[in-house]
C-alpha positions in Angstrom: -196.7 70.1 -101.3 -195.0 71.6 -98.1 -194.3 68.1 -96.9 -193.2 67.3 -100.9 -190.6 70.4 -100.8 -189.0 69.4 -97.7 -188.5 65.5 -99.3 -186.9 67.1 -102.2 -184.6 69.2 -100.1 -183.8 65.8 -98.0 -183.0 64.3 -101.1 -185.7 61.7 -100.6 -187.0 61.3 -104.3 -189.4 58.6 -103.8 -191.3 60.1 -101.1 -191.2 63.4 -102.8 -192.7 61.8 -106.2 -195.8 59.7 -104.0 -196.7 63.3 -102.4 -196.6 64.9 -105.5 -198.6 62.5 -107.4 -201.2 62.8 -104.6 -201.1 66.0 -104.7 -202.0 66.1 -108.2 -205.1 63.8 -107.9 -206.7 65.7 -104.6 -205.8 69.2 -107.7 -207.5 67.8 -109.9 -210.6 66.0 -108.0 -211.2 69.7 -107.1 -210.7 71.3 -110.1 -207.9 73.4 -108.1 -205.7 73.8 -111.7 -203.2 76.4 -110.2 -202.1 74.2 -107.7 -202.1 70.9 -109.8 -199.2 73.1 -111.6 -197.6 73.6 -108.6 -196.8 70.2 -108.1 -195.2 69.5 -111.3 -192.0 71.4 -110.8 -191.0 69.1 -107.3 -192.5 66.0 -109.5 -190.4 66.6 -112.6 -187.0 67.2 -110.0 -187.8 63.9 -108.2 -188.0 61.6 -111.0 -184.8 63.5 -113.2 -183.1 62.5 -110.0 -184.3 59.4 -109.9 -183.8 58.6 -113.7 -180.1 60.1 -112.9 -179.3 57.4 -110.3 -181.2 54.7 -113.1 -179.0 55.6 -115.7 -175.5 55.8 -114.4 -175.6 52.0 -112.7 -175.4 50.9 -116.6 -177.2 48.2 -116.9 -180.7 47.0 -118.9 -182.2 44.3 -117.5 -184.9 42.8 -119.4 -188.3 41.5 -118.0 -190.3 38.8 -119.8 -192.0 37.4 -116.4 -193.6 39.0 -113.5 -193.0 39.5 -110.3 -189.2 40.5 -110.6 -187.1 38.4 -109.1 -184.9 40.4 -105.7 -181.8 40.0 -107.6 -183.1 42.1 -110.3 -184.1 44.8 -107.3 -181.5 46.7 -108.1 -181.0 50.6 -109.8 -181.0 50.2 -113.6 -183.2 50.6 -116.7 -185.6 48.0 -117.5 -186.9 46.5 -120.9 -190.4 44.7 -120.5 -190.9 42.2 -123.0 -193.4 39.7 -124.7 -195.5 37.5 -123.3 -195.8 40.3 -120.9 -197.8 43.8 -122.1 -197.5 47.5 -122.2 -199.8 47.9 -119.0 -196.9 45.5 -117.7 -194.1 48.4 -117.5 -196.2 50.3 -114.9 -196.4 47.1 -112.6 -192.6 46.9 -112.9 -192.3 50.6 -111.6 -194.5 49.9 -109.0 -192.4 47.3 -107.6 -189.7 48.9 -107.8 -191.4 52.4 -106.3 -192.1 50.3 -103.4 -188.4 49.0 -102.6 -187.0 52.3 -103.7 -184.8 51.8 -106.6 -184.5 54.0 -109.4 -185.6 52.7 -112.7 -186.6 53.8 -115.9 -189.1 51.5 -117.3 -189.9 50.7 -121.4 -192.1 48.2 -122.7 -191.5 47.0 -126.2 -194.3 44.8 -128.2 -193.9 42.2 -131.2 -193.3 42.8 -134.3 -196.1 40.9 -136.1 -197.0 43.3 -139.3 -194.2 42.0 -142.0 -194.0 44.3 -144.9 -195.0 47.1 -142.8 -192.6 50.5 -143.7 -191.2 50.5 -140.5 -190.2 46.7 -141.0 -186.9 46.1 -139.0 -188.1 49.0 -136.6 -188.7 48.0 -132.9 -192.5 48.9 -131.3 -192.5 50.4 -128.3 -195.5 51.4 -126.4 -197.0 53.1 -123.1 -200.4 52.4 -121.2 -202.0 54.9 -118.9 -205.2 56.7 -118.1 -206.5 52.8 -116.6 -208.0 55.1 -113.7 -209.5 58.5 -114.9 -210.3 61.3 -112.1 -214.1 60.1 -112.2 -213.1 56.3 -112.1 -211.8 53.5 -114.4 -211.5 54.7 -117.8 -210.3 53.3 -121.1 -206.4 53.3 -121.0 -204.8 55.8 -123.7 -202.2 54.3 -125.5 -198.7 55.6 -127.2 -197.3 53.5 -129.2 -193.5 54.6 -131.7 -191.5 52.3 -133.7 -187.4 53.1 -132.9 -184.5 52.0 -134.5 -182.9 48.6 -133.0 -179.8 49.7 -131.0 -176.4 49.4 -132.7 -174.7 46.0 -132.5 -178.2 44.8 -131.0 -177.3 45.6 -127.5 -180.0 47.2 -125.6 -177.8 50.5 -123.6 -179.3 52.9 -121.4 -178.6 55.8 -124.2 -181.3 53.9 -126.2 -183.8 53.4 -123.4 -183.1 56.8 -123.1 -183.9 57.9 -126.7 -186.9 55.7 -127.3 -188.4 56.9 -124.2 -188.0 60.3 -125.1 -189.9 59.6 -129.1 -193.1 57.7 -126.6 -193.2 60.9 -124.7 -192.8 63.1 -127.7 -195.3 61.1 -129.4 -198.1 61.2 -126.4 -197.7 64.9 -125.9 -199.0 64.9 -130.2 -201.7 63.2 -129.1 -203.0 66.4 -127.2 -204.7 68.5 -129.7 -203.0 72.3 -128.6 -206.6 74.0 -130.1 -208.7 71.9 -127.2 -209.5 73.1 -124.3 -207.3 73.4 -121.2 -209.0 71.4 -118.8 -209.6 68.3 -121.5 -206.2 68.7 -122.2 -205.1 68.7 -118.5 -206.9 65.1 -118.4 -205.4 64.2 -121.4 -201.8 64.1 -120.1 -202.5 63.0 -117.1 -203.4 59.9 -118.6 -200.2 59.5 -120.2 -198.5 60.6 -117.7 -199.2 57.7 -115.9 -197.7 55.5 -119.0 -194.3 57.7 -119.5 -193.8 58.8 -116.0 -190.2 59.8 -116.7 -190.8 62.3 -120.1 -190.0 65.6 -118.7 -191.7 67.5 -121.6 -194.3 65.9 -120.9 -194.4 66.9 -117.5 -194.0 70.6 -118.4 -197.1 70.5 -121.4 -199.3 69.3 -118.0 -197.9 72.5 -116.0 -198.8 74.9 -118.9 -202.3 73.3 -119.9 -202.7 73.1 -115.5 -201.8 77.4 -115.9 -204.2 77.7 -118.7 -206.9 76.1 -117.1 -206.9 78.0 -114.1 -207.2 81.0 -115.6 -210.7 79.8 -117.7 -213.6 81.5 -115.8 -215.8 78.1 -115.6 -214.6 74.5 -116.6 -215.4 73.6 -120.3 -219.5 72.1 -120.3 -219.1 70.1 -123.1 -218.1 66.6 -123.1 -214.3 65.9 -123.5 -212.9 64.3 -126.6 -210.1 61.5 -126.0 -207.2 61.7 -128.4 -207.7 59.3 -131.4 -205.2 56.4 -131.3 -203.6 55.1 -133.6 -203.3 50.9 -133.2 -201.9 49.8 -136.7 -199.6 47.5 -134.7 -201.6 46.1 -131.9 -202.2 42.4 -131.8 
């Protein structure tokens, strides 16, 4: 975390987020919950910075094939599409993590349930939690239906907006009334999904304070967040 401050101060985003996110993991392999909510303050300044510098190039570029091609390798927001998947947007990130450019990523689904209420309504949906701290788990999913942009062009306002209902919608998911630690897990796993949801961020910082203050971990078995899948295919 030393070595994550100074990359902050540097202004080196991307090296500040991969330290953090390590940092988290080693926290949380060791059940050390005051200092997993250390690291989310440098984490959550890293990425806002990095989702700045997305933002204000102005551009949506959207992704129906995998890998990206290097002219797309440039700062921007990022709409993943079919035939690709949900689990898709994170391997866009990646690549992009790994050349350094700021992105903000959102994965959008078909819309294959006509007469449905939300009919006209765009899906949207996040996959995390593919690697739990005790090993491969089963992903949690978010999935929202947002309104279609006005005039039908995708903006970086509405990546903006729909990324903030998935992130809204995946901290619901976290039962308030369970306990700390399960609910520490809980949005980690999303986390990894919607990587750019401050709130999000913060509701891990609290549950990481709570926890560390419970005298033991919680014995009995964690319960995942029920998911609702009305519009997977």
């Amino acid at each position: 975390m030393e070595r994550a401050s100074r990359a902050l101060v540097a202004t080196d985003y991307f090296a500040c987020e991969a330290l953090c996110e390590r940092a988290l993991l080693r926290a949380r392999r060791a059940g050390d919950f005051e200092r997993l909510a250390r690291a989310c303050l440098p984490l959550q300044e890293a990425r806002r910075q990095m989702r700045h510098q997305a933002v204000d190039a102005g551009v949506v570029r959207v992704v129906r094939a995998l890998p990206l091609a290097p002219a797309a390798e440039s700062p921007g927001c990022f709409l993943v599409e079919p035939p690709l998947v949900g689990v898709d947007a994170r391997g866009v990130r990646a690549q992009l993590a790994r050349r350094k450019v700021p992105s903000l990523v959102l994965a959008r689904e078909p819309a294959i349930r006509a007469g449905h209420a939300d009919k006209g309504k765009i899906p949207i949906v996040a996959v995390g939690g593919v690697v739990g701290v005790g090993g491969p788990v089963a992903p949690a999913v978010v999935r929202v239906r947002v309104d279609p942009p006005p005039g039908g062009e995708f903006t970086p306002a509405w990546i903006i907006a729909s990324q903030e209902a998935l992130g809204d919608a995946a901290i619901a998911q976290v039962d308030p009334a369970w306990p700390a630690d399960h609910r520490v897990d809980d949005l980690l796993e999303r986390l990894e999904g919607i990587p750019d949801h401050e709130k999000l961020i913060q509701a891990l910082e609290r549950a990481a304070r709570e926890a560390a203050i419970l005298p033991q971990p919680t014995d009995r078995p964690r319960r995942r967040a029920a998911v609702r899948d009305e519009w997977g295919f």
